[in-house]
C-alpha positions in Angstrom: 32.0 46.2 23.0 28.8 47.9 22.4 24.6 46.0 23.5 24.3 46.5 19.8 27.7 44.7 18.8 26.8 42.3 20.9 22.9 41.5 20.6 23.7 41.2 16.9 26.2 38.2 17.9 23.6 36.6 20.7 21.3 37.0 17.7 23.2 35.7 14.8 24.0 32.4 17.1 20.2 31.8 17.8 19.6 31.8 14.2 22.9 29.2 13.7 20.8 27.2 16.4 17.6 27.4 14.8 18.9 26.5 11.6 20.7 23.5 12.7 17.6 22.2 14.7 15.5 23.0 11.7 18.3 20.9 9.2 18.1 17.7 12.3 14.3 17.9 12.9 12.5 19.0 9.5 10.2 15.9 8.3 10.8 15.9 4.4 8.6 15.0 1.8 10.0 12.2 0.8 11.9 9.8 3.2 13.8 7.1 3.5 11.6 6.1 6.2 8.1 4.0 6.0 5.5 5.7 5.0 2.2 6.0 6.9 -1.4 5.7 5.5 -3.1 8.9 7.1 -6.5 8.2 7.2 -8.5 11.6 5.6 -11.7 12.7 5.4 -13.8 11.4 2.7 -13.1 14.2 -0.3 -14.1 14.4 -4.1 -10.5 13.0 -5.8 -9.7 14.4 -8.9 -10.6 12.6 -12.3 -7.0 12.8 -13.5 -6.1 12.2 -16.7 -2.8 9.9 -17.5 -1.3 8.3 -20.7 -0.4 4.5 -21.0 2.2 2.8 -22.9 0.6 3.3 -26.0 0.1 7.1 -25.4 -3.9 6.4 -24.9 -5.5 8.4 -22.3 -7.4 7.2 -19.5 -9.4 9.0 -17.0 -9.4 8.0 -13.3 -12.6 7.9 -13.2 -13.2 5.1 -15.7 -10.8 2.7 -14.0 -11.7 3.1 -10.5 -11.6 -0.8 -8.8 -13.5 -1.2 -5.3 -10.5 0.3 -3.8 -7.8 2.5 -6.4 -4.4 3.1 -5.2 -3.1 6.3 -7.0 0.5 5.6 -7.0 2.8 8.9 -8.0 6.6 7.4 -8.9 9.5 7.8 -11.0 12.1 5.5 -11.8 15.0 8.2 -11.0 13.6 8.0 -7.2 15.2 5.4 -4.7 12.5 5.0 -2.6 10.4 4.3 -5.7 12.5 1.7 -7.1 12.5 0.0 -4.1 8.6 -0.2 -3.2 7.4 -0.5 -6.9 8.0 -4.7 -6.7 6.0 -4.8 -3.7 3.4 -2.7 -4.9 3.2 -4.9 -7.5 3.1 -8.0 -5.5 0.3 -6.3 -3.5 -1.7 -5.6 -6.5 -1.5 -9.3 -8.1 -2.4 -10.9 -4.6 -5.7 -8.8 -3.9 -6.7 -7.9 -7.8 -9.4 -10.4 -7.5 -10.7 -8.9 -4.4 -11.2 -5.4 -6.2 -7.6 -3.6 -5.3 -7.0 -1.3 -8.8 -3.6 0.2 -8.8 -2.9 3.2 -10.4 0.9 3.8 -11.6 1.7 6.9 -12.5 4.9 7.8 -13.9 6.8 11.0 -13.2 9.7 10.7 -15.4 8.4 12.9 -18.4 6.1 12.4 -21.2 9.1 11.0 -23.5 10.5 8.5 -21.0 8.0 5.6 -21.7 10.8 3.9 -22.9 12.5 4.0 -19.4 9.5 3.3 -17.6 9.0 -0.2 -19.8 12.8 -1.1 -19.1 12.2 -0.5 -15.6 9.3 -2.3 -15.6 11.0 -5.6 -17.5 14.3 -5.5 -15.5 12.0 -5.6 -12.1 9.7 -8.0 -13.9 6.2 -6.1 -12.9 3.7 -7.8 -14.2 0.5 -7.3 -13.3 0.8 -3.0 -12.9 0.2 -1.0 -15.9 2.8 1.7 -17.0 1.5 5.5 -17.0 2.5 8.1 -17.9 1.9 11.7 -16.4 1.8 14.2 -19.1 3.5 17.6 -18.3 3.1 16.6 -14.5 -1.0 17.6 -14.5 -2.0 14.9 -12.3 1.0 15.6 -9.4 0.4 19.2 -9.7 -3.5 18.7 -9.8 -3.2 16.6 -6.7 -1.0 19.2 -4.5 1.4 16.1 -4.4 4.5 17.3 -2.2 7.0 14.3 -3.2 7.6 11.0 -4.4 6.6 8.0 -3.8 3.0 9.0 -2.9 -0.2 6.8 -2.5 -3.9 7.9 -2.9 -6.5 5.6 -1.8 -9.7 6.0 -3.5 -12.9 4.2 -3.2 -14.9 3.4 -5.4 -17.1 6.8 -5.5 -14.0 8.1 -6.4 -13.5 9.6 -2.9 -10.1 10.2 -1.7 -10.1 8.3 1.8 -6.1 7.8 2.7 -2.8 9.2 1.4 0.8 7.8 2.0 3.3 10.3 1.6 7.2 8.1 1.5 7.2 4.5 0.7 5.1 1.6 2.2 5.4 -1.7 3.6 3.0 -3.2 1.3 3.9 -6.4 2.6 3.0 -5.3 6.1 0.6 -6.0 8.7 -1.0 -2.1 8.1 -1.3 -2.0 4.6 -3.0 -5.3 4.4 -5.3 -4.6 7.2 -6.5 -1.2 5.8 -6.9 -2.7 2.4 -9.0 -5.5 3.8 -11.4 -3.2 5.9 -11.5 -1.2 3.0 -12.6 -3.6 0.7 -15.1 -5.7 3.1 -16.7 -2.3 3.1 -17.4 -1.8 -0.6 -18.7 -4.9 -1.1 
């Protein structure tokens, strides 16, 4: 057997190797797992535009709250399905506090339909269906994957992002949202 012959084998194996490690150890965008709210710099956020359930359009910037969540979902994603109850739960329990959540839809600008049945069979009450039109607002965001969360204050900077579900129930999410809104008070 020739070096070359076999180099090309030793080589061929290492990339087996690397590609299994890579398939075991790769972080995805969107996981199963909880996700964690990743402090950021304060940044300009984007003054999306989104649709509601009466194809009206709404600008970000006109609905900020004292703290805005910007919530990128889609009914077709099982993480989303999953946190969306909570997230509305969280929203109804510090609404009077100044929490605004921001729902946006990504199932496509003619699945309103599916996003109210959704919406009804999960009873959520006290979010408001959107719709993202053509996928502007994820793309204008750099969003990687679904379910994502912005947290905006209320200068319409972006402060934290939570890429994968989160425990909205949890001891984290509650304790960031109330240092976050003792400060813009």
């Amino acid at each position: 057997m020739s070096s070359n012959t076999r180099l090309s084998g030793v080589l061929a194996s290492c990339r087996i190797i690397i590609l299994c490690m890579t398939a075991l150890y790769a972080t995805p965008a969107i996981s199963e797992e909880n996700g964690v709210i990743e402090v950021t710099d304060a940044i300009p956020f984007r003054d999306l535009n989104y649709n509601d359930d009466q194809n009206k359009s709404h600008k970000l910037r006109a609905d900020l709250g004292k703290l805005t969540l910007v919530h990128f979902w889609a009914t077709w994603c099982v993480p989303c399905v999953a946190e969306l109850p909570k997230l509305d739960a969280f929203q109804k329990k510090y609404e009077n506090q100044g929490l605004k959540v921001i729902s946006i839809s990504e199932d496509g600008e003619k699945k309103m339909s599916a996003v109210k049945e959704f919406f009804k069979k999960n009873s959520i009450q006290t979010l408001i269906p959107y719709l993202d039109i053509n996928n502007n607002a994820f793309n204008e965001t750099k969003t990687r994957g679904l379910p994502t969360t912005y947290f905006v204050d209320s200068n319409g900077q972006k402060i934290a992002v939570a890429e994968g579900p989160v425990e909205w129930d949890g001891e984290t999410a509650t304790a960031f949202l109330k240092l976050h809104l003792k400060a813009n008070q």
